[in-house]
Biopython code that builds the backbone (N, CA, C, O; Angstrom):
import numpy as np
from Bio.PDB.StructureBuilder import StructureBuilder

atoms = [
    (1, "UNK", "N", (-9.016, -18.258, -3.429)),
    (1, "UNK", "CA", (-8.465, -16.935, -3.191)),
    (1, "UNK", "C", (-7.951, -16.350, -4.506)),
    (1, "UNK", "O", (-7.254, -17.123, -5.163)),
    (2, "UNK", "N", (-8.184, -15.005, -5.070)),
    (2, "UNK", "CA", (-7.749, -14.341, -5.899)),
    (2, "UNK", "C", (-6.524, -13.620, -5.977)),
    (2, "UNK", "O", (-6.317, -13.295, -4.808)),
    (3, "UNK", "N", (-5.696, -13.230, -6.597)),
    (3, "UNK", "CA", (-4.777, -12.551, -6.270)),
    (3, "UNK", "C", (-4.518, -11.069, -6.417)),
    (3, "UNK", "O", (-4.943, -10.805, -7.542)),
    (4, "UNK", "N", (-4.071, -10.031, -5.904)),
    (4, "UNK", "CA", (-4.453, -8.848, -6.092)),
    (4, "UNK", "C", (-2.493, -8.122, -5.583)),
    (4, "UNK", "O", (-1.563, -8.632, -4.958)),
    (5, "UNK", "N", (-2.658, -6.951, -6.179)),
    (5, "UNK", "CA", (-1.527, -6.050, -5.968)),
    (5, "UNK", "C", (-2.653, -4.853, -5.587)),
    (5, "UNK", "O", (-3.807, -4.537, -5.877)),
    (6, "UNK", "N", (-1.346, -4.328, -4.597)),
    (6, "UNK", "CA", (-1.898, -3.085, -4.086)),
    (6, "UNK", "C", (-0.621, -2.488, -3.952)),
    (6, "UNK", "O", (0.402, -2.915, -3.416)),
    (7, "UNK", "N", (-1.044, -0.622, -4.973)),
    (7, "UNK", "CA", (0.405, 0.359, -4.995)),
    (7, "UNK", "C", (-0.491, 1.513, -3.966)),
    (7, "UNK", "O", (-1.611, 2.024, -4.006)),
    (8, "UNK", "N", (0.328, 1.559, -3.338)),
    (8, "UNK", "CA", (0.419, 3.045, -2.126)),
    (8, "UNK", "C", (1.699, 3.883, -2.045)),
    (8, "UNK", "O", (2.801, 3.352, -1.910)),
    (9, "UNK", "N", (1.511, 5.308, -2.139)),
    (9, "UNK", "CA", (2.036, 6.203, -2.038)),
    (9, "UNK", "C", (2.411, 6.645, -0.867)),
    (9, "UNK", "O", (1.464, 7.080, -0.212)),
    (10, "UNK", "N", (3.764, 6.719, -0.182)),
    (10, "UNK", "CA", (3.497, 7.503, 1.561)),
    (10, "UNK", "C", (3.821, 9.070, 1.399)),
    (10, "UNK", "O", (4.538, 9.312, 0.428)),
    (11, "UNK", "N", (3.483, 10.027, 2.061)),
    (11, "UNK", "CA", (4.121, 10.961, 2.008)),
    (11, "UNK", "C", (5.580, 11.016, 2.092)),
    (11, "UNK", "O", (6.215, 10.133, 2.668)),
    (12, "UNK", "N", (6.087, 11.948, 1.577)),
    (12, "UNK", "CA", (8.001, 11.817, 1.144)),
    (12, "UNK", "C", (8.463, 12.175, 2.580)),
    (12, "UNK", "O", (9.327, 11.382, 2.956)),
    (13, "UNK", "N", (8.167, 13.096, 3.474)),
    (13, "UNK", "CA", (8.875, 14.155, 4.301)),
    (13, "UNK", "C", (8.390, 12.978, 5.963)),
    (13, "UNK", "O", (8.398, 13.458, 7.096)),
    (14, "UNK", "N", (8.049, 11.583, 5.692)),
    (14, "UNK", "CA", (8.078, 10.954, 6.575)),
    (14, "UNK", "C", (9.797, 10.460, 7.395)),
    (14, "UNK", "O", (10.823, 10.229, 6.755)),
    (15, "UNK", "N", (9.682, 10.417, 8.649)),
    (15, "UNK", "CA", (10.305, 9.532, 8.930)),
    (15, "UNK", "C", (11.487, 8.552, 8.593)),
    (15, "UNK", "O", (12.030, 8.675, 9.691)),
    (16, "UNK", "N", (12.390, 7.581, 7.855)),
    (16, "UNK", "CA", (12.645, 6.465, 7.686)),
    (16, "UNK", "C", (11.737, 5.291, 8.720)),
    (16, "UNK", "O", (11.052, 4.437, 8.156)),
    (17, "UNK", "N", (11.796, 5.336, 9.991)),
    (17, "UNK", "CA", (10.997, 4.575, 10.777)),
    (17, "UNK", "C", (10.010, 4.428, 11.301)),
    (17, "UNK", "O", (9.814, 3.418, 11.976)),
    (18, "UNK", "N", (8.900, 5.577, 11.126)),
    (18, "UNK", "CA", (8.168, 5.526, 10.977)),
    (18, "UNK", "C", (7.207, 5.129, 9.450)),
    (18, "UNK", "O", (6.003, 4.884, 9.377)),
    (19, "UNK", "N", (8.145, 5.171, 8.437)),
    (19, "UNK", "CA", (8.024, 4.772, 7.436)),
    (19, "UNK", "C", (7.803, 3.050, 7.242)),
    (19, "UNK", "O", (6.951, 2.435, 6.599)),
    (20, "UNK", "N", (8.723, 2.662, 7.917)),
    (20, "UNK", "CA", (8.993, 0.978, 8.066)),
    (20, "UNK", "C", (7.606, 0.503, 8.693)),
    (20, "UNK", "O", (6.744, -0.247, 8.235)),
    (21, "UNK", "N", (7.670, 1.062, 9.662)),
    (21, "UNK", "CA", (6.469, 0.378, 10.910)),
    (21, "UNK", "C", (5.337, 0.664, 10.228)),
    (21, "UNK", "O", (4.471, -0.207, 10.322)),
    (22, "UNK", "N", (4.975, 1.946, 9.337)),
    (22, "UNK", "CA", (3.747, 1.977, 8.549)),
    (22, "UNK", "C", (3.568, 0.732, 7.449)),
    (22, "UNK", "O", (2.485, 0.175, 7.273)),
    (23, "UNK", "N", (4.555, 0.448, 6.874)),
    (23, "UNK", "CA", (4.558, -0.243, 6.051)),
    (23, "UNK", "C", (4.315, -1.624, 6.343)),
    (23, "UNK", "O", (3.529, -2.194, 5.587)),
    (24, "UNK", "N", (4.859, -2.331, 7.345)),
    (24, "UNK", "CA", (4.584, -3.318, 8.702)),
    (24, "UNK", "C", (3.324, -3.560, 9.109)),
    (24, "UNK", "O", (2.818, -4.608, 9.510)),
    (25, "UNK", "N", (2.708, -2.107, 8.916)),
    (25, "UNK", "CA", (1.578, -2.114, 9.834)),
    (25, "UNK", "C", (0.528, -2.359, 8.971)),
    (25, "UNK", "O", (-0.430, -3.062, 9.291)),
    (26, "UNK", "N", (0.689, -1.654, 7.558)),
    (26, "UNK", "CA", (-0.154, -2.216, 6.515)),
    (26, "UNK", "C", (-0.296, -3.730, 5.873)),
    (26, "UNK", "O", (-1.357, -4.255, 5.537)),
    (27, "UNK", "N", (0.691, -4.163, 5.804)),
    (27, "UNK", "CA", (1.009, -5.333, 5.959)),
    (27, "UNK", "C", (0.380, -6.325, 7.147)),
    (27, "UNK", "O", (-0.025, -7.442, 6.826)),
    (28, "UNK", "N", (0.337, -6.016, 8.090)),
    (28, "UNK", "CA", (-0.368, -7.025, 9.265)),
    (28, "UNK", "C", (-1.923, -6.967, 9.343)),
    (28, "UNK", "O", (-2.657, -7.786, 9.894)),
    (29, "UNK", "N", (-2.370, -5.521, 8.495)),
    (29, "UNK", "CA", (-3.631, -5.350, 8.129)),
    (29, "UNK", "C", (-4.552, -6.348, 6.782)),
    (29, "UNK", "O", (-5.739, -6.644, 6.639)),
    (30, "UNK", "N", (-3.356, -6.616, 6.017)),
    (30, "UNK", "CA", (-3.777, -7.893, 4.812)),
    (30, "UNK", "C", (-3.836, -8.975, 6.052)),
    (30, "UNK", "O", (-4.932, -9.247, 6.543)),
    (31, "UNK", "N", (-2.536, -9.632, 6.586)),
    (31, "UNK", "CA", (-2.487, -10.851, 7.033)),
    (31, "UNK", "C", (-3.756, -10.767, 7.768)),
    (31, "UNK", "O", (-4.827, -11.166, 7.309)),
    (32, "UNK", "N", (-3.566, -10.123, 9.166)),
    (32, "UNK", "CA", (-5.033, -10.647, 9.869)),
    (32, "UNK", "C", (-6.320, -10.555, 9.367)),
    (32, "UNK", "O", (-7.315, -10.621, 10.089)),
    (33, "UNK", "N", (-6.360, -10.369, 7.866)),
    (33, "UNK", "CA", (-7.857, -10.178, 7.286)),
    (33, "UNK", "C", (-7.607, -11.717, 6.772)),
    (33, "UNK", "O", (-8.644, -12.261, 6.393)),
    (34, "UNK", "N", (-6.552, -12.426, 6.699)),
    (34, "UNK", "CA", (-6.767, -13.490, 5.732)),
    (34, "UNK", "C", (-6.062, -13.366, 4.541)),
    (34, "UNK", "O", (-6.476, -14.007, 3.575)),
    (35, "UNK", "N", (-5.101, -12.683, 4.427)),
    (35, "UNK", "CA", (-4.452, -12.575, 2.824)),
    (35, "UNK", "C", (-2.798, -13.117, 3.062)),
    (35, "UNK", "O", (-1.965, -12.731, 3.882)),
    (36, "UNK", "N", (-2.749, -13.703, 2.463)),
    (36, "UNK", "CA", (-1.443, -14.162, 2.018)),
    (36, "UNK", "C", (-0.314, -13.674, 1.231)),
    (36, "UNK", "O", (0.068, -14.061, 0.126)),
    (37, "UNK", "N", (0.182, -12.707, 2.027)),
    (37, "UNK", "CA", (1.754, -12.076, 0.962)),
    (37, "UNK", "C", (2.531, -12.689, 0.482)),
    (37, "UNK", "O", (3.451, -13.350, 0.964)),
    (38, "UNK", "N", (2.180, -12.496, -0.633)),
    (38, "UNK", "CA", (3.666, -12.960, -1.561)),
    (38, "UNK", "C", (4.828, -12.187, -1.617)),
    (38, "UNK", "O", (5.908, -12.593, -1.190)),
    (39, "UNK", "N", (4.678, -11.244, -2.053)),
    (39, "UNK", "CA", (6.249, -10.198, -2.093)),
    (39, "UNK", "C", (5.692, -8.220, -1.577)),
    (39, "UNK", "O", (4.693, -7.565, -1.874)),
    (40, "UNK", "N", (6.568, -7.986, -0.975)),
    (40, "UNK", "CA", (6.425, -6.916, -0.320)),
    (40, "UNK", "C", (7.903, -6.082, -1.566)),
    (40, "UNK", "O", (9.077, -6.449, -1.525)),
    (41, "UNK", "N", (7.328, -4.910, -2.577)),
    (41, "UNK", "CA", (8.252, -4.663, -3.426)),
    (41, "UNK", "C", (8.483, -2.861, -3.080)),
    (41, "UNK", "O", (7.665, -2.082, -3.568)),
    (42, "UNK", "N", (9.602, -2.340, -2.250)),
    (42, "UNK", "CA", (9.514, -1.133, -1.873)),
    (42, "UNK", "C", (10.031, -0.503, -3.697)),
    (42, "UNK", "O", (11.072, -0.659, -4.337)),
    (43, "UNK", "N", (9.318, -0.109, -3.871)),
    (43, "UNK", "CA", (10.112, 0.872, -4.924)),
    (43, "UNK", "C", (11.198, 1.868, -4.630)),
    (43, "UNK", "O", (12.388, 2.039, -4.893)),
    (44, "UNK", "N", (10.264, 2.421, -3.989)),
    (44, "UNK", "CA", (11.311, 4.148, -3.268)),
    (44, "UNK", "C", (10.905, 5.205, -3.767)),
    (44, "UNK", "O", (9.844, 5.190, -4.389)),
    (45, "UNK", "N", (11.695, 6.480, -3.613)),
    (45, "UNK", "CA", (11.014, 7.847, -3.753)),
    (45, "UNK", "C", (11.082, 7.665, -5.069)),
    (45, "UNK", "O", (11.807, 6.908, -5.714)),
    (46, "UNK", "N", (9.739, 8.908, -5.640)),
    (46, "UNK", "CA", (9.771, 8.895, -7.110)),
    (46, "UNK", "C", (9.118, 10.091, -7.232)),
    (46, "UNK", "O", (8.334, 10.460, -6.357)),
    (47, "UNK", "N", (9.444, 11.027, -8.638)),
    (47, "UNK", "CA", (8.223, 11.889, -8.835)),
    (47, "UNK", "C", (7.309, 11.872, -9.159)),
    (47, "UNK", "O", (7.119, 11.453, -10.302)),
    (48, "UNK", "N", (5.964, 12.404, -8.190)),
    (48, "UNK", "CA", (4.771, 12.374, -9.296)),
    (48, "UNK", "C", (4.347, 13.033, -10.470)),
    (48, "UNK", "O", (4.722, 14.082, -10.993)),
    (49, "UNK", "N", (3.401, 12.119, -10.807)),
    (49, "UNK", "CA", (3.186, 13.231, -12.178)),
    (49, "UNK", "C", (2.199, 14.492, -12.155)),
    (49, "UNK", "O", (1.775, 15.128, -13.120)),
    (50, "UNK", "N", (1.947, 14.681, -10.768)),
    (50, "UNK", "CA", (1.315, 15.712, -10.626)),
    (50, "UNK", "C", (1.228, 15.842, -9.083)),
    (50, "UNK", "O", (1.321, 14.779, -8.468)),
    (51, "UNK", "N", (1.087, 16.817, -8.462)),
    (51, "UNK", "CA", (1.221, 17.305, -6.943)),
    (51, "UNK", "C", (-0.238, 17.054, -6.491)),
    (51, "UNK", "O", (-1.220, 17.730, -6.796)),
    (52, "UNK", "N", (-0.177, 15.622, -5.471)),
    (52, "UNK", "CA", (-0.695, 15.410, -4.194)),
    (52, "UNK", "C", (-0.767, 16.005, -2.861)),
    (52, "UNK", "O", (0.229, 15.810, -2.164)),
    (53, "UNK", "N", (-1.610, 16.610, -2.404)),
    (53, "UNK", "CA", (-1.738, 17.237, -1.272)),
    (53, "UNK", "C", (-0.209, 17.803, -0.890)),
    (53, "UNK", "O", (0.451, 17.307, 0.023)),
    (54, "UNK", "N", (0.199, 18.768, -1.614)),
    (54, "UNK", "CA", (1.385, 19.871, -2.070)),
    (54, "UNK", "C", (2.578, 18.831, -2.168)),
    (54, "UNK", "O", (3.720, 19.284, -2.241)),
    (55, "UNK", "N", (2.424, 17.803, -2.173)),
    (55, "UNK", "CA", (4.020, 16.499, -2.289)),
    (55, "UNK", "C", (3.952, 16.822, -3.812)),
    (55, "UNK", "O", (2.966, 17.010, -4.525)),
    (56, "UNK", "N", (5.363, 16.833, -4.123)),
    (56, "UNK", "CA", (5.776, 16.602, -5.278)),
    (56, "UNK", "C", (6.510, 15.435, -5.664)),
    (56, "UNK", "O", (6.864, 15.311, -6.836)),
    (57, "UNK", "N", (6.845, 14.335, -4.577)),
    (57, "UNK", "CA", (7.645, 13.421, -4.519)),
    (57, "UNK", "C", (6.821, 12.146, -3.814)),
    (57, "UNK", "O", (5.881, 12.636, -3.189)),
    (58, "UNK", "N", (6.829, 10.989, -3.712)),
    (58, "UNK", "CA", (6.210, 9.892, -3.050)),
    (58, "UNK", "C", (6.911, 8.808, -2.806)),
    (58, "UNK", "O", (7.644, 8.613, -3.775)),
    (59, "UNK", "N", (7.071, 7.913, -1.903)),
    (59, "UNK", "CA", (7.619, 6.581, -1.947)),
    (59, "UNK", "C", (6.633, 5.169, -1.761)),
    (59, "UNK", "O", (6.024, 4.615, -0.846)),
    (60, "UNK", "N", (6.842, 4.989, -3.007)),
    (60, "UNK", "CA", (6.068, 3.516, -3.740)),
    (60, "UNK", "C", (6.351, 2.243, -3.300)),
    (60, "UNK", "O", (7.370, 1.559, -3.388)),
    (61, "UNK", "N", (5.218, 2.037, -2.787)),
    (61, "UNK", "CA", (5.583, 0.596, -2.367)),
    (61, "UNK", "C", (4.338, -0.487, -3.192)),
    (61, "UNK", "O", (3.325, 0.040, -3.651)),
    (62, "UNK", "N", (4.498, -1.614, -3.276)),
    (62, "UNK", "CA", (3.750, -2.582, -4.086)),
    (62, "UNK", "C", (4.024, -3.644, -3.146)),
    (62, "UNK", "O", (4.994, -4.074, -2.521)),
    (63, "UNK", "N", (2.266, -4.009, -3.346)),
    (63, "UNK", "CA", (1.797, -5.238, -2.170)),
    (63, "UNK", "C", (1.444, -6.314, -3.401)),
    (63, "UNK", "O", (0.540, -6.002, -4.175)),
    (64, "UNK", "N", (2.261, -7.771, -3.614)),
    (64, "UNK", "CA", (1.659, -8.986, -4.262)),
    (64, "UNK", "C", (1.154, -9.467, -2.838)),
    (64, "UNK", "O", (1.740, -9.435, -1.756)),
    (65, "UNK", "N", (-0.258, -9.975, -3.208)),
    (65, "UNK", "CA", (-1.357, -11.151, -2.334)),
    (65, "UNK", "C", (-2.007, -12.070, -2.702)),
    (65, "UNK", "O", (-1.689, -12.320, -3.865)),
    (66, "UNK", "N", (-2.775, -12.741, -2.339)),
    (66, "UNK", "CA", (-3.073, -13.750, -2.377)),
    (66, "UNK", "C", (-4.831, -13.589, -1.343)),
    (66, "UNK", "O", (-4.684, -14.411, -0.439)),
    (67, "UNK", "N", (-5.752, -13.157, -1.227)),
    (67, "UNK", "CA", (-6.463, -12.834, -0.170)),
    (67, "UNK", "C", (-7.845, -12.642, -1.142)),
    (67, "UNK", "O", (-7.785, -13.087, -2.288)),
    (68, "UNK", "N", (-8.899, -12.080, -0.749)),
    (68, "UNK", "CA", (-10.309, -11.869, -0.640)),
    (68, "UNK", "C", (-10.849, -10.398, -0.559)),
    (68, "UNK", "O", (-10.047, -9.493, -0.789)),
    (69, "UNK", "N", (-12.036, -10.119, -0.275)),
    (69, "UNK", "CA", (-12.756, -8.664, -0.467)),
    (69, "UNK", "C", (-12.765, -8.239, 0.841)),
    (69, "UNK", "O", (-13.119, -7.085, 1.082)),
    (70, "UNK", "N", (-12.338, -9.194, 1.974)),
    (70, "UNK", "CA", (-12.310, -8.674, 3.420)),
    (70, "UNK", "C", (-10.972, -7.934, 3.486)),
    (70, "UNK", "O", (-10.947, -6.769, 3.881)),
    (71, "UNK", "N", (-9.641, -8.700, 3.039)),
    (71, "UNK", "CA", (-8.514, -7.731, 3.267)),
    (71, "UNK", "C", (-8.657, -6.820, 2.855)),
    (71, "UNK", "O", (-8.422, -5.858, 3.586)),
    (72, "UNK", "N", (-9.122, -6.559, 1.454)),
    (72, "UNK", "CA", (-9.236, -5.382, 0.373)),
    (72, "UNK", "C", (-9.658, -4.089, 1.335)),
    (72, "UNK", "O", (-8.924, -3.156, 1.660)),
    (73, "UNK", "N", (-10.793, -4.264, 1.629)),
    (73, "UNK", "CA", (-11.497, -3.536, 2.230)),
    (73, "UNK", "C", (-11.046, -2.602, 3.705)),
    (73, "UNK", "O", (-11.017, -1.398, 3.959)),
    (74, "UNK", "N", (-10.701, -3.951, 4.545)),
    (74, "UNK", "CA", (-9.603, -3.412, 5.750)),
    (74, "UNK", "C", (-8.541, -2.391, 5.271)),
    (74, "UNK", "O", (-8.524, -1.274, 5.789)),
    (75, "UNK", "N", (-7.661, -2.724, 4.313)),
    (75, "UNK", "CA", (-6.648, -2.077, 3.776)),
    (75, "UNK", "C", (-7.313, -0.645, 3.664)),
    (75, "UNK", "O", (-7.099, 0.326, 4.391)),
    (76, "UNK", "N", (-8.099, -0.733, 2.670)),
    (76, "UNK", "CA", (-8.905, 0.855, 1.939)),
    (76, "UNK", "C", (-9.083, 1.148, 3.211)),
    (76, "UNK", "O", (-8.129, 1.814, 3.613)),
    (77, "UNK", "N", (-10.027, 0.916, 4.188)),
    (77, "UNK", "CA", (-10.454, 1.420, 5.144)),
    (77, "UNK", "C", (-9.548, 2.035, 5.895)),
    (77, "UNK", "O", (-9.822, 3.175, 6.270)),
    (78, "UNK", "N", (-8.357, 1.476, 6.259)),
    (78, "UNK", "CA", (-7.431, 1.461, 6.844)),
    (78, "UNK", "C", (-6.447, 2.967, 5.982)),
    (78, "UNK", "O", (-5.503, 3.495, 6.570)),
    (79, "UNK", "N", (-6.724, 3.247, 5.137)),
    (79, "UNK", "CA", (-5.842, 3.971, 4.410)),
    (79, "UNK", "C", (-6.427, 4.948, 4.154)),
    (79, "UNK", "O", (-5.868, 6.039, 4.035)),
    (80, "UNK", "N", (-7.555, 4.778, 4.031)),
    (80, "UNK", "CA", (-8.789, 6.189, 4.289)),
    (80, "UNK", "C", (-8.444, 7.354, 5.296)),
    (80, "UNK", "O", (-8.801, 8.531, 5.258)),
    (81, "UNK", "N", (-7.605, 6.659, 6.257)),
    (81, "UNK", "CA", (-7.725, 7.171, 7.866)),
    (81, "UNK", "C", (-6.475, 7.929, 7.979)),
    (81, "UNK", "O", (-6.461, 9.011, 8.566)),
    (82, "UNK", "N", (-4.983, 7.207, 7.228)),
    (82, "UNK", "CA", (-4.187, 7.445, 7.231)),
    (82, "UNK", "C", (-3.658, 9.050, 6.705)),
    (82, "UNK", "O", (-3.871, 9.323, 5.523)),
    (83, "UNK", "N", (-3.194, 9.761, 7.304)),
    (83, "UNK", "CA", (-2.699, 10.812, 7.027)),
    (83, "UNK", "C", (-1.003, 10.557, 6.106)),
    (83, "UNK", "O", (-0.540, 11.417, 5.358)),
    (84, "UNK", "N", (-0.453, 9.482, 6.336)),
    (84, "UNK", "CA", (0.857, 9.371, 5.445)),
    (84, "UNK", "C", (0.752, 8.858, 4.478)),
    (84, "UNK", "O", (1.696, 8.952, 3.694)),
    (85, "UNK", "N", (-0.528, 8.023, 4.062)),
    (85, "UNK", "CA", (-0.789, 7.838, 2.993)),
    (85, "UNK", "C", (-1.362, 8.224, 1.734)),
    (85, "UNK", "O", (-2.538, 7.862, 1.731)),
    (86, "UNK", "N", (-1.004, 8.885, 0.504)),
    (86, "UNK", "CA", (-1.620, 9.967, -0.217)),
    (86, "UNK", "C", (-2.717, 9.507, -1.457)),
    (86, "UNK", "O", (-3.746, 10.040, -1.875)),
    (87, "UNK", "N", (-2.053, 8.367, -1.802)),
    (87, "UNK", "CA", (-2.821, 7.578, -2.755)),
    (87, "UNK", "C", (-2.724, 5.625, -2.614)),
    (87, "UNK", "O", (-1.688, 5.102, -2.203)),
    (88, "UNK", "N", (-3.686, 4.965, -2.934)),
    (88, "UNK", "CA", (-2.958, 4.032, -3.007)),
    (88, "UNK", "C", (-4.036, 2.840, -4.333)),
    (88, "UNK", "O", (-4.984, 3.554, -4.662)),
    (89, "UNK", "N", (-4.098, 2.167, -4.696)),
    (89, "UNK", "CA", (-4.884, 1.512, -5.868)),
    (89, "UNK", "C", (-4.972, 0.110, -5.483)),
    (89, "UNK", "O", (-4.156, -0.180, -4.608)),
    (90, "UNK", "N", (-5.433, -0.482, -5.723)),
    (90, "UNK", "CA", (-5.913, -2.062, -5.825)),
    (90, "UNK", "C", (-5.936, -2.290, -7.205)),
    (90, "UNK", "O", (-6.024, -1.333, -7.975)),
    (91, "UNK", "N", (-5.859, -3.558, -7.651)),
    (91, "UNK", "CA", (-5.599, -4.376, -9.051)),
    (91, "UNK", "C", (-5.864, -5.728, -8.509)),
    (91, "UNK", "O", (-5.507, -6.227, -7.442)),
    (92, "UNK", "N", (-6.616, -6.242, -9.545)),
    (92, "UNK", "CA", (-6.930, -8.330, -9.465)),
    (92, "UNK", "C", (-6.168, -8.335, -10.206)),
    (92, "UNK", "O", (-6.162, -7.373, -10.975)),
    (93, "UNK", "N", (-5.299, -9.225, -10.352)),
    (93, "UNK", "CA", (-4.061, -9.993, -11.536)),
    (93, "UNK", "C", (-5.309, -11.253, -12.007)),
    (93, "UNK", "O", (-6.055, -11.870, -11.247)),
    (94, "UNK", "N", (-5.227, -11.331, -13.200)),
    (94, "UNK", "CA", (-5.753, -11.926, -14.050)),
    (94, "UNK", "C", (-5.071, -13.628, -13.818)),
    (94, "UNK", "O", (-3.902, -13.970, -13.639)),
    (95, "UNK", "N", (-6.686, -14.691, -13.936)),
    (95, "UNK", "CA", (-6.008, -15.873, -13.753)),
    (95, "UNK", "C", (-5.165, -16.599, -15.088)),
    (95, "UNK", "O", (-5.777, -16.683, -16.153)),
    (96, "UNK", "N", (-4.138, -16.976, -15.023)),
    (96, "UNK", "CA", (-3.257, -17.125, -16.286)),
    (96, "UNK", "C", (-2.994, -18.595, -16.126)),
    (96, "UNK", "O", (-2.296, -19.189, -16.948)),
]
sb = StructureBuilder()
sb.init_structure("model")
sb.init_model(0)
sb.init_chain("A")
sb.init_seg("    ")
for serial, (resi, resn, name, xyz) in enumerate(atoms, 1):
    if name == "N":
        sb.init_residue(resn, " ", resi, " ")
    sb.init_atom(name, np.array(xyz, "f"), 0.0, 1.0, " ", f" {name:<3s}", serial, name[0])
structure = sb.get_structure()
C-alpha cells in the first residue's frame, strides 16, 4: 500500500454539522475502499487565493492514508458529485 494525502475544500456558508457528517462521510468512503487513515487534520476556514464558485473563503481539511487507486478513485468520484465540495487534490508521499 502507498501512502497518499488528500486536501479538500468545503464550501464556507455550510452547516457546522453538516460539515462534520460530510467529513465522516468522506472518510468512510477511503475506509470501505480499503485505505487506512492515519490522521484526519481539519485545518479550518481560510482565504483563497482566488474565488471558487463565488466563495471567497474555504475550510481545509487534510486526509493522511495509507490505501490504493480504488480509494483514490471512490473519493474523486465521490467528490465529483458533491456540491459542498469546491476543490480537492490528491498527492503520493514519497517512499523515505
Amino acid at each position: 500500500m502507498n501512502k497518499y494525502e488528500i486536501m479538500y475544500i468545503i464550501r464556507p456558508n455550510i452547516e457546522e454539522e453538516a460539515q462534520t457528517a460530510l467529513i465522516e462521510r468522506f472518510n468512510s468512503f477511503l475506509t470501505n475502499s480499503g485505505a487506512e487513515i492515519e490522521k484526519v487534520e481539519e485545518v479550518g476556514r481560510k482565504r483563497l487565493a482566488y474565488e471558487i464558485n463565488d466563495h471567497r473563503d474555504g475550510y481545509y481539511v487534510i486526509i493522511k492514508f495509507a490505501g490504493d487507486e480504488t480509494a483514490i478513485n471512490e473519493f474523486n468520484r465521490q467528490a465529483k458529485f458533491s456540491d459542498d465540495i469546491i476543490r480537492y487534490m490528491t498527492v503520493r508521499e514519497d517512499d523515505q
